[in-house]
N, C-alpha and C positions, 0 to 999 in steps of 0.2 A: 364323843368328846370334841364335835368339830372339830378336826384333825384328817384327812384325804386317807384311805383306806390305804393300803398297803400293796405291792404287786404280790399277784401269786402263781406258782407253777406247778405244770402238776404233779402229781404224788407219782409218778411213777419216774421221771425227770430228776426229781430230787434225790430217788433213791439210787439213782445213779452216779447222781452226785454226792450226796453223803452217806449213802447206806441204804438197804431197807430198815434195820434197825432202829435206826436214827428215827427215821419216815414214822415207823410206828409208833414210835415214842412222842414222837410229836402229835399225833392225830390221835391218840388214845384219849379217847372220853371217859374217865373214871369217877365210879360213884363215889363218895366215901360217908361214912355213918359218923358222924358225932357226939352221939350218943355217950361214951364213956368218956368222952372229955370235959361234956357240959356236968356229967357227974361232979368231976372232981372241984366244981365250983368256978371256973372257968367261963367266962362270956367271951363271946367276940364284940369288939369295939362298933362294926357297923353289921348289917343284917346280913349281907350278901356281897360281891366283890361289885354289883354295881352301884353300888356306892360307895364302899370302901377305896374302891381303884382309884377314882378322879380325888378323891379328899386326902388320899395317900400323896399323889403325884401334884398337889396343889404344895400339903406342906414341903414335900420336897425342892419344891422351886420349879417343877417340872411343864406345869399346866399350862396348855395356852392361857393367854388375859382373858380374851375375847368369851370363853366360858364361863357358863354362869352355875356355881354350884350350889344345891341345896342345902 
């Protein structure tokens, strides 16, 4: 989103500082299936959250200008 990438620390650091719990929860990559929601008739408004994210954060007022979204 053109915007400077964020500092990071590492994972074991953090857990010291707020938890290991915490730590896991944050770093947990979860799949999740679909499938019975699209049943119910259900779409999502854009494909995938990279798209969805920057046009979310646009309407919100959030977006830098300087970005150009499709």
């Amino acid at each position: 989103m053109g915007v400077k990438k964020p500092p990071t620390i590492p994972a074991w650091l953090a857990a010291l500082l707020v938890g290991s719990i915490s730590v896991a929860t944050i770093l947990l990559d979860a799949r999740v299936d679909n499938s019975s929601l699209l049943e119910t008739g259900f779409h999502f408004l854009y494909p995938s959250s990279r798209e969805g994210v920057p046009a979310t954060l646009t309407e919100l007022g959030y977006a830098p200008a300087h970005v150009k979204l499709a």
